[in-house]
C-alpha positions in Angstrom: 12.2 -2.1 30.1 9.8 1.0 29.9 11.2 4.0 30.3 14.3 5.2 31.7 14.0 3.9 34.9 14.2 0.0 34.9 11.1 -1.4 36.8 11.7 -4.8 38.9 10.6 -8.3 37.3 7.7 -8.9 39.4 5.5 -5.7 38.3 6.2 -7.2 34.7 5.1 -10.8 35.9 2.0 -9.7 37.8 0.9 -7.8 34.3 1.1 -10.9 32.5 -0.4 -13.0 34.9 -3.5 -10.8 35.1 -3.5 -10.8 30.8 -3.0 -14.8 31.1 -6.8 -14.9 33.0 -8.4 -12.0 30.9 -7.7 -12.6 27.2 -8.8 -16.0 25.7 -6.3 -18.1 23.8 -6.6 -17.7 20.1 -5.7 -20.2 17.2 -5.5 -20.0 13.8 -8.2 -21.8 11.7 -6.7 -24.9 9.9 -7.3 -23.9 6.3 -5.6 -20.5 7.7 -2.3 -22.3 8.4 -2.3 -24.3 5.4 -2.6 -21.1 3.2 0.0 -19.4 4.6 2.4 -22.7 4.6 1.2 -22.6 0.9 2.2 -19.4 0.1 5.9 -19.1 2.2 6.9 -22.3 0.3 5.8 -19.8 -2.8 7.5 -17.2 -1.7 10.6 -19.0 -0.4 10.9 -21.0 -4.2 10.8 -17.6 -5.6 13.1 -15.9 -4.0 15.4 -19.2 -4.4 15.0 -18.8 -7.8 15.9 -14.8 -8.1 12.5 -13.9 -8.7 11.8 -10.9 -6.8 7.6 -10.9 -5.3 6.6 -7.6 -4.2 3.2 -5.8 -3.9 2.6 -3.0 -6.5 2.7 0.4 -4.8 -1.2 1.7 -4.4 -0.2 5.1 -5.7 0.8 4.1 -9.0 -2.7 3.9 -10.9 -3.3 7.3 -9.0 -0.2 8.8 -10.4 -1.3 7.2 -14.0 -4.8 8.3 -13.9 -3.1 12.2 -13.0 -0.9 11.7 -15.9 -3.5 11.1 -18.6 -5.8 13.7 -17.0 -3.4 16.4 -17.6 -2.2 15.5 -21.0 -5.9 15.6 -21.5 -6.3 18.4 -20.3 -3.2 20.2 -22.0 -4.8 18.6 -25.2 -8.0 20.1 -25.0 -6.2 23.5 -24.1 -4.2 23.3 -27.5 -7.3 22.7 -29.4 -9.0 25.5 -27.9 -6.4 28.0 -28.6 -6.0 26.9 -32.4 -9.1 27.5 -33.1 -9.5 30.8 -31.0 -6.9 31.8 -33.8 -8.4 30.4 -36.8 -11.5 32.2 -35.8 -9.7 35.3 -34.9 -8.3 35.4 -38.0 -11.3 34.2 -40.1 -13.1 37.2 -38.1 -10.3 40.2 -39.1 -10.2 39.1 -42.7 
């Protein structure tokens, strides 16, 4: 149902019979389906087994990388304003 309005059963079934002759049927490659079999029995003995599989987040070396810049940064600040004052001092003596 799309819509708010219900629409009758035959519009839906003359959609699908005109997407039945246009689109070609599609099937997986064999090596395809054996992969995947592969890797659900993985997933399925790992989650048996408590193990918890999940993908890393794709922000996280960002958010790293961010970190270590600033401390870098910061660092570099530090050393600057040391010796600013040593050589303010080394100037006013």
């Amino acid at each position: 149902m799309m819509g708010l309005i219900a629409q009758p059963e035959c519009v839906y079934q003359e959609v699908e019979g005109q997407f039945v002759g246009a689109l070609p049927r599609v099937a997986a490659r064999p090596d395809f389906r054996q992969e995947l079999a592969s890797n659900l029995a993985l997933v399925a003995q790992h989650k048996s087994s408590g193990m918890v599989v999940s993908q890393p987040h794709p922000y996280v070396p960002g958010v790293l990388v961010g970190v270590a810049a600033g401390a870098l940064a910061t660092s570099a600040a530090i050393v600057v304003l040391v010796l600013r004052s040593r050589i303010e001092r080394r100037v006013s003596v």
